[in-house]
C-alpha positions in Angstrom: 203.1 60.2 52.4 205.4 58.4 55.2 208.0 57.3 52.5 208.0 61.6 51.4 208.1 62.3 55.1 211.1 60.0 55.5 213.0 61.5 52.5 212.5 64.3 53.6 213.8 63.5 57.0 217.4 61.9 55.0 217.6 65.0 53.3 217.8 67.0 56.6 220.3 64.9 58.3 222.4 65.2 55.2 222.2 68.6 55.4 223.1 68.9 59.2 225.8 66.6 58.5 227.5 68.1 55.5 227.0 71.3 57.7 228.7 69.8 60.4 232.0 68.5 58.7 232.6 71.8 57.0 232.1 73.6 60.0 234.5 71.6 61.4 236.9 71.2 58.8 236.8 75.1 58.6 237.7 75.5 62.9 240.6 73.5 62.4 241.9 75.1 58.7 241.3 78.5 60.7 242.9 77.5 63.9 246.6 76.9 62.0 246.1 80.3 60.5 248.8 83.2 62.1 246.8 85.5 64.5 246.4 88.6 61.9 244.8 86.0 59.3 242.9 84.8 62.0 241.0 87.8 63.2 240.0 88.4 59.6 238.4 84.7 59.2 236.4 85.1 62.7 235.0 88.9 61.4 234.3 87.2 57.9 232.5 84.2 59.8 230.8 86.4 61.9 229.9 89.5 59.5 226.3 87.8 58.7 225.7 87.5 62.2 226.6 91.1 63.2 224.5 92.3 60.2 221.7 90.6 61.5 221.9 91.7 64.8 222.6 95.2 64.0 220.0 97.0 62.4 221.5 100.0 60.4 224.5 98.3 58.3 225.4 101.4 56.6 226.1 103.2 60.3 227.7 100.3 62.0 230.1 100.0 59.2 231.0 103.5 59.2 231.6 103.7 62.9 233.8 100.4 62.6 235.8 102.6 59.7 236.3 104.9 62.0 237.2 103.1 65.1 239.3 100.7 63.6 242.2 103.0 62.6 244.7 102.5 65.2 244.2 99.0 65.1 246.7 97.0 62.5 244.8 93.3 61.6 245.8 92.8 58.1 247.4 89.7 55.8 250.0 91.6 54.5 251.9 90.2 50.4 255.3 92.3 50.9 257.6 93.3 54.0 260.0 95.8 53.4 261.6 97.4 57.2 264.6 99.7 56.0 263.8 102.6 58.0 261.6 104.7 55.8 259.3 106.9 57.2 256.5 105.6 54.4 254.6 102.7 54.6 256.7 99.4 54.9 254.0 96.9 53.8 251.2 96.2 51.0 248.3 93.7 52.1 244.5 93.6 53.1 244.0 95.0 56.1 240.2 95.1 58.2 239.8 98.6 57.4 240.0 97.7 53.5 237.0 95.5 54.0 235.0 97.7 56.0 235.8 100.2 53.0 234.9 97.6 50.7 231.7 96.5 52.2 230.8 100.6 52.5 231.5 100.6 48.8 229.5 97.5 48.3 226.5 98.9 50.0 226.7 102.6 48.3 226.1 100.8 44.7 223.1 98.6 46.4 221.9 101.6 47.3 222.3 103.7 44.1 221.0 101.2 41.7 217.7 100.8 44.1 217.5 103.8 45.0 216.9 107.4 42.7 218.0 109.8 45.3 221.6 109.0 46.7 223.5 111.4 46.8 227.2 111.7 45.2 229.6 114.2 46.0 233.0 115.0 45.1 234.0 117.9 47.6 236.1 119.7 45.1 237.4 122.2 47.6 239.3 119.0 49.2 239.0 116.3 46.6 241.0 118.2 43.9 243.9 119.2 46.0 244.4 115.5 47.2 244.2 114.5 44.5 246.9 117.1 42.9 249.4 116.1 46.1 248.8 111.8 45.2 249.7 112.6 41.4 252.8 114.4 42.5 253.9 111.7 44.7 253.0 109.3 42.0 255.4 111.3 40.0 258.3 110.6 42.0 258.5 106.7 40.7 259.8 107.8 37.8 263.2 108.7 39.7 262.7 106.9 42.7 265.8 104.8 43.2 263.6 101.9 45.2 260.8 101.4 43.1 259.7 98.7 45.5 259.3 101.4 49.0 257.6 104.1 46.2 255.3 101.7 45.1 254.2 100.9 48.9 253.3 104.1 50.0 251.5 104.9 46.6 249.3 102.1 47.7 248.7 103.3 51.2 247.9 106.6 49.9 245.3 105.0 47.9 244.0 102.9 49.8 243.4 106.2 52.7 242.3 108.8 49.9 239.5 105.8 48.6 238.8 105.6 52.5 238.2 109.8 52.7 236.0 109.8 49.6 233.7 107.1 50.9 233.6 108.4 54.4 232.9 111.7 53.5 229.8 110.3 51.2 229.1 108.5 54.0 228.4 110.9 56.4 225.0 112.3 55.0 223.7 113.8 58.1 224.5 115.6 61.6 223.8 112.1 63.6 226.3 110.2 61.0 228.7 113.1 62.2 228.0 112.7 65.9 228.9 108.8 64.9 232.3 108.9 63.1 233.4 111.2 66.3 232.4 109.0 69.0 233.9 105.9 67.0 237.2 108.3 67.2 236.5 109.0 70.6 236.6 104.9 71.4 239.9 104.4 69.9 241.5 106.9 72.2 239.9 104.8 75.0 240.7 101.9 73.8 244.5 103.2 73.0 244.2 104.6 76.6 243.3 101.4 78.5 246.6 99.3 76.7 248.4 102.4 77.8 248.1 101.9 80.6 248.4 98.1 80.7 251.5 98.6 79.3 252.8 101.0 82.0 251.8 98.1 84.5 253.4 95.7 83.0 256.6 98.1 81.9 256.8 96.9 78.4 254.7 95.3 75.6 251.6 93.2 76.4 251.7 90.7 73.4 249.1 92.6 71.2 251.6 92.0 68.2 249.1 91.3 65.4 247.1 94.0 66.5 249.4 96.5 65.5 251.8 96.8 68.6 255.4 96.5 68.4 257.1 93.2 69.3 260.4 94.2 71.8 261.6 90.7 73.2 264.3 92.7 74.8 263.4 96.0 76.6 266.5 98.2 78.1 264.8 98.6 81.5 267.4 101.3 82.7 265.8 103.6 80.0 262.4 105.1 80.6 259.6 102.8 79.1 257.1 105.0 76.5 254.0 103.2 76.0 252.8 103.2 71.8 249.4 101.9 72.4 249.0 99.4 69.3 250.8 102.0 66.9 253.7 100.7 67.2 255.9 103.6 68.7 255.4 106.0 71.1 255.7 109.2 69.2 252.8 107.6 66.9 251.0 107.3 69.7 250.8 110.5 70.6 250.2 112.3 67.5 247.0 110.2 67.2 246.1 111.0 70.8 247.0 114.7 70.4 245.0 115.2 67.2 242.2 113.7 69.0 241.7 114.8 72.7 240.2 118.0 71.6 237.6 116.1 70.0 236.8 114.6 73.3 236.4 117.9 74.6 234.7 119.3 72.5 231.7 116.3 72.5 231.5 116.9 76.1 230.8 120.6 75.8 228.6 119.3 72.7 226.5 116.5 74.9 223.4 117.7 76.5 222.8 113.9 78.1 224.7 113.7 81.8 226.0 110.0 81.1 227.5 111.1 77.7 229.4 113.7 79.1 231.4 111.6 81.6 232.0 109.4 79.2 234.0 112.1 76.7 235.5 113.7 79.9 236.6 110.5 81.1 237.9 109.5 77.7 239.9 112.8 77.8 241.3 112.2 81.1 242.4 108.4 80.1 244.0 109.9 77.1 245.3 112.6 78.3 247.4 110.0 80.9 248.1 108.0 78.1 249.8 111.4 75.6 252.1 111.6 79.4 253.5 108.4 78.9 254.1 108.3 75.6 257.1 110.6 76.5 256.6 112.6 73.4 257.7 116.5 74.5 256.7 117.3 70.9 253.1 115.6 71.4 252.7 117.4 75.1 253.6 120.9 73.3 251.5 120.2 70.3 248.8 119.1 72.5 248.6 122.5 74.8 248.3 124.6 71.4 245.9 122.2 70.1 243.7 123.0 73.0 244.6 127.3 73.1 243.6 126.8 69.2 240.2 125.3 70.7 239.4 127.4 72.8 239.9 130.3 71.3 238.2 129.9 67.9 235.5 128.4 70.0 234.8 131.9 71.9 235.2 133.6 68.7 232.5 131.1 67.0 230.1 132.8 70.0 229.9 128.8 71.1 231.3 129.4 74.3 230.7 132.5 76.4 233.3 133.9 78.4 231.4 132.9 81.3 231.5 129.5 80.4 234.7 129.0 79.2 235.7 130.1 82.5 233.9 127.0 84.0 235.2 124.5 80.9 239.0 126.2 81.3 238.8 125.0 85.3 237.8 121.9 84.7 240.6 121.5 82.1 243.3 122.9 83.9 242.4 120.5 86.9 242.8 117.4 84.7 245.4 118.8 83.0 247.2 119.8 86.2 245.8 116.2 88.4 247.2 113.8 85.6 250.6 116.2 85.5 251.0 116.4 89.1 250.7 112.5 89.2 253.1 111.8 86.5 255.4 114.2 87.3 258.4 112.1 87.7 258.1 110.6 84.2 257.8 114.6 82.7 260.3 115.8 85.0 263.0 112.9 83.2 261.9 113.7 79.7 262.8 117.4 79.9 265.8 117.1 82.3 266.8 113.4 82.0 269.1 111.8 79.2 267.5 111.3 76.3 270.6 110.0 74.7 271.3 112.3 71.9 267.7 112.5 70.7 267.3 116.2 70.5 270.9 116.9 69.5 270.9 114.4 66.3 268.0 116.6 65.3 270.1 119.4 63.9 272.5 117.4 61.2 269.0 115.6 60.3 267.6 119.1 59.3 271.3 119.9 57.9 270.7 116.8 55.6 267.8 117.3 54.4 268.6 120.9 53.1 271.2 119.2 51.4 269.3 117.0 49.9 266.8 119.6 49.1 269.5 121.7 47.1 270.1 118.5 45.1 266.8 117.3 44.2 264.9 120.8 44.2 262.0 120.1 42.5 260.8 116.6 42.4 263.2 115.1 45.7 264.6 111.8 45.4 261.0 110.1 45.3 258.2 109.0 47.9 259.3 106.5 50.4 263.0 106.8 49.8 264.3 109.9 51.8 266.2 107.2 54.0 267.6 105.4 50.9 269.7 108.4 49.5 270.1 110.3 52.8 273.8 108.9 54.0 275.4 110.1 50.9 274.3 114.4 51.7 275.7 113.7 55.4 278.4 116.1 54.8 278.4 117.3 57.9 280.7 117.9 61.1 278.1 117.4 63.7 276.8 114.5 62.1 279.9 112.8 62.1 279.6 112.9 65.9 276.7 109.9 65.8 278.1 106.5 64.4 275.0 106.4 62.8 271.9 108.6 61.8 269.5 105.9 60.5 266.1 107.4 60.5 264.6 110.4 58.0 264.2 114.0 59.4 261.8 114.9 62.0 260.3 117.3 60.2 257.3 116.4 58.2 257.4 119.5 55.8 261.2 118.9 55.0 260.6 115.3 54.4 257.6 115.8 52.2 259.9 118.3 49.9 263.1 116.1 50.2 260.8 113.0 48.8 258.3 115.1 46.2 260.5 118.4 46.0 258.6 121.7 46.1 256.0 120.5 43.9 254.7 118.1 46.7 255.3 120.7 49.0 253.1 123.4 47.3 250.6 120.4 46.6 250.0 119.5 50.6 249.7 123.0 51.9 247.3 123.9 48.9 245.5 121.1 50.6 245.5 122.4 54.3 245.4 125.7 53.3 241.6 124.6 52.3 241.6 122.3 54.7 241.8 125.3 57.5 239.5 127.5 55.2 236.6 124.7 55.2 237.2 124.0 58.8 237.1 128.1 59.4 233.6 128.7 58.0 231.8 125.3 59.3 232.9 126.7 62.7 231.1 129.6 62.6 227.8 127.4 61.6 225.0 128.5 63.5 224.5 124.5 64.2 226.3 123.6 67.5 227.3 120.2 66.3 228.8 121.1 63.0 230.6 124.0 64.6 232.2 122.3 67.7 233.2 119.3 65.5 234.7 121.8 63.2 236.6 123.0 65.6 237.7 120.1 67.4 239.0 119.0 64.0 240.8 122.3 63.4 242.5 122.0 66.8 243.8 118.4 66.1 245.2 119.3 62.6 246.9 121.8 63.8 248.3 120.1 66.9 249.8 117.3 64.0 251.4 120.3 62.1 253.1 121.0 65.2 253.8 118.0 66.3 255.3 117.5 62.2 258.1 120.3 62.6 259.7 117.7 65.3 258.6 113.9 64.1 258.9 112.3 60.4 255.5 111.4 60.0 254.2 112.9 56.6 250.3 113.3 56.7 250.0 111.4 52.8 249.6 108.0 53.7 247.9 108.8 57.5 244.4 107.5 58.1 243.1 109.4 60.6 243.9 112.7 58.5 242.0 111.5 55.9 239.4 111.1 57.8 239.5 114.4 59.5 239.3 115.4 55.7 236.0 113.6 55.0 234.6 115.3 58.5 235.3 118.6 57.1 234.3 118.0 53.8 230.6 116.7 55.1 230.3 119.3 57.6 231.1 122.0 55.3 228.4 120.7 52.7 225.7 120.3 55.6 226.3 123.8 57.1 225.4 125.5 53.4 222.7 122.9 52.9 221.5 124.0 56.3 221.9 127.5 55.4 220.0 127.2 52.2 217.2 125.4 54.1 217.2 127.9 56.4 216.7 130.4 54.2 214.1 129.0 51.9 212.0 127.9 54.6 209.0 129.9 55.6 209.0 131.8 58.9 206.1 131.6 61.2 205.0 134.8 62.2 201.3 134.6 64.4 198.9 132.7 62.3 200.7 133.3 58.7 203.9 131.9 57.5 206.1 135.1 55.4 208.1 134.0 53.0 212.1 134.6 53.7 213.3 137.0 52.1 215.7 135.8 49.1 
């Protein structure tokens, strides 16, 4: 028995010590790896630990989907930076794994499981998938094969991440939780915003996403970017989003909630200032009239209380301006060294380029490859140089995938806005405000798209703005089928509804 006991005892320590050299030997292989490798080693180190610790897996994950988006941690097989307004990289990214892993647990689920659901949205799902096959269509004429291929990849990757989201989200609480992971990132977007106004440039968050300037023109006024890399970015993601925020503090019945969402609103709110983006501030305002107003039309808000909500809006709207009001006064009256003017031979090029490639463009991801040869004209010739696509996201969409690609995406938001529409008039608070709050931000990023070159096809967050839609839209008529099945009480006896 003592001579088992002892084995027993060797077989432990041999345990602890194999244990123990390949924990080690794994710190120091991990502590040579760059800093976007690393981050994905320590969450794939710690993943059993934060499923352990976290009880619903399915939830957490979802959230982290969500939360994650402005956030860039990826190991990343091809680099390509010439300019395009497409994606300029293929890799694994965090957000692929959390996709993964949701993926992973969906199949655990349906093969245990008799009653998961599966749903394929049709109303959404088809006319994505119509405007991906139309850009996939453009590598057979795209000149750089390599660029098309990229943001085929992206747009991919973000339709895979709609369809699971929107799967995903099975009830009103799963709802409530992909909005307040949204709400997070504009706080956390909001707090380096402001760290990078204090420090007046970058604060080293490189392999999180941010943009690495070693050499910042101080005599021009700094825009913070957040970890997106430029400040126009920034604000679209801020713009589309800030109603949301709103919209969860009229939504909130809990005090502490609440502050939190007005708070939120307020730090991004300061953050969308200093961006600098005039196109994201004027976006923004109609964002939030489009809120409002289809919110006292939903019978949501009563005239009486939008009075209250409109007060308390226009004082943080008018505080944050009034204390930033330098930094607005320079953007609309300052130098902005030719920005606005080099706007009008960008349109002028692109309509050339339109005449020539009418109906399938030059191919996705290489407006900026062909562009200098349709710069035929005399204002362009002013600027040494006009380097960057147009800023206009409807004129590069159709100058990349023609009128084909154009017809394609607003067949999509057309049902996008007619989804979005009828869940706001839900009788259920939750689904309607969200709906609405998600209505305001796509249309503050279509307004925001007739000045800036960033085309919705490869863009996360309107993806998932998509799968919100598409899940709240299937739970208002399941809630209205319910409804309507259900028995009413009436006294002691229960009447059947109608049918």
């Amino acid at each position: 028995m003592q001579t088992f006991a002892r084995k027993i005892g060797s077989f432990q320590l041999l345990i602890f010590v194999v244990f123990g050299v390949l924990l080690g030997f794994s710190i120091s292989v991990i502590g040579r790896l760059p800093n976007q490798m690393l981050l994905v080693a320590i969450f794939g180190i710690s993943f059993p630990f934060l499923a352990f610790i976290v009880g619903d897996m399915r939830r957490f994950l979802l959230a982290a989907s969500a939360a994650i988006l402005p956030i860039t941690v990826d190991v990343n097989f091809i680099n390509v930076f010439e300019n395009q307004a497409g994606a300029h990289t293929i890799g694994i990214s965090l957000q692929d794994i959390f996709v993964l892993l949701l993926i992973f647990l969906w199949l655990v689920d349906a093969a245990s499981k008799e009653d998961v659901a599966f749903h394929f949205y049709p109303r959404l799902t088809i006319p994505a998938i119509l405007y991906f096959e139309a850009c996939l269509l453009t590598l057979v004429w795209a000149p750089r094969l390599d660029l098309a291929a990229m943001e085929i990849v992206r747009m991919a990757k973000v339709l895979i991440l709609y369809f699971v989201i929107a799967n995903q989200i099975r009830d009103k609480s799963d709802l409530k939780i992909v909005a307040w992971a949204l709400i997070a990132s504009v706080a956390f977007e909001g707090f380096i915003a402001v760290l990078q106004t204090i420090k007046g440039g970058t604060i080293g968050l490189d392999f999180l996403g941010e943009a690495y300037l070693p050499d910042i023109d101080h005599s021009k006024l700094w825009r913070v970017m957040g970890t997106l890399g430029h400040p126009n970015r920034l604000a679209m993601y801020l713009e589309m989003l800030l109603p949301l925020c709103f919209g969860m503090f009229l939504l909130e019945k809990r005090v502490k909630l609440k502050m939190i969402a007005i708070s939120v609103f307020g730090l991004g709110l300061v953050a969308l200032i200093m961006t600098g983006s005039r196109g994201g501030w004027i976006a923004f305002i109609l964002g939030m009239l489009v809120f409002f107003f289809i919110a006292v039309k939903s019978c949501h808000i009563r005239l009486s209380m939008l009075f209250g909500t409109g007060l308390i809006s226009i004082a943080v709207i008018a505080g944050i301006s009034l204390a930033f009001s330098g930094m607005i006064e320079e953007r609309i009256h300052g130098n902005d060294y030719g920005s606005a003017m080099s706007r009008i031979p960008m349109i002028q090029i692109a309509i050339n380029l339109i005449e020539a490639h009418p109906l399938g463009g030059v191919g996705i991801n290489n407006y900026a490859v062909v562009m200098k040869k349709y710069n035929d004209t005399i204002l362009g010739r002013r600027f040494k140089s006009i380097p960057r696509p147009v800023h206009n996201m409807f004129l590069l969409v159709t100058g990349e995938t023609g009128i084909i690609g154009l017809l394609m995406l607003l067949l999509l938001l057309y049902f996008f806005f007619a989804m979005a529409l009828k869940s706001a008039r839900s009788p259920d608070e939750t689904i309607s405000i969200i709906n609405i709050s998600v209505l305001a931000g796509i249309v503050a990023m279509c307004a925001h798209g007739m000045v800036d070159k960033h085309s919705p096809g490869g863009y996360p967050l309107f993806y998932v703005f998509m799968a919100m839609i598409a899940s709240a839209y299937f739970l208002n008529g399941h809630l209205s089928h319910n409804d309507l099945s259900q028995p009413m009480d009436v006294g002691d006896e229960e009447i059947e509804r109608p049918k």
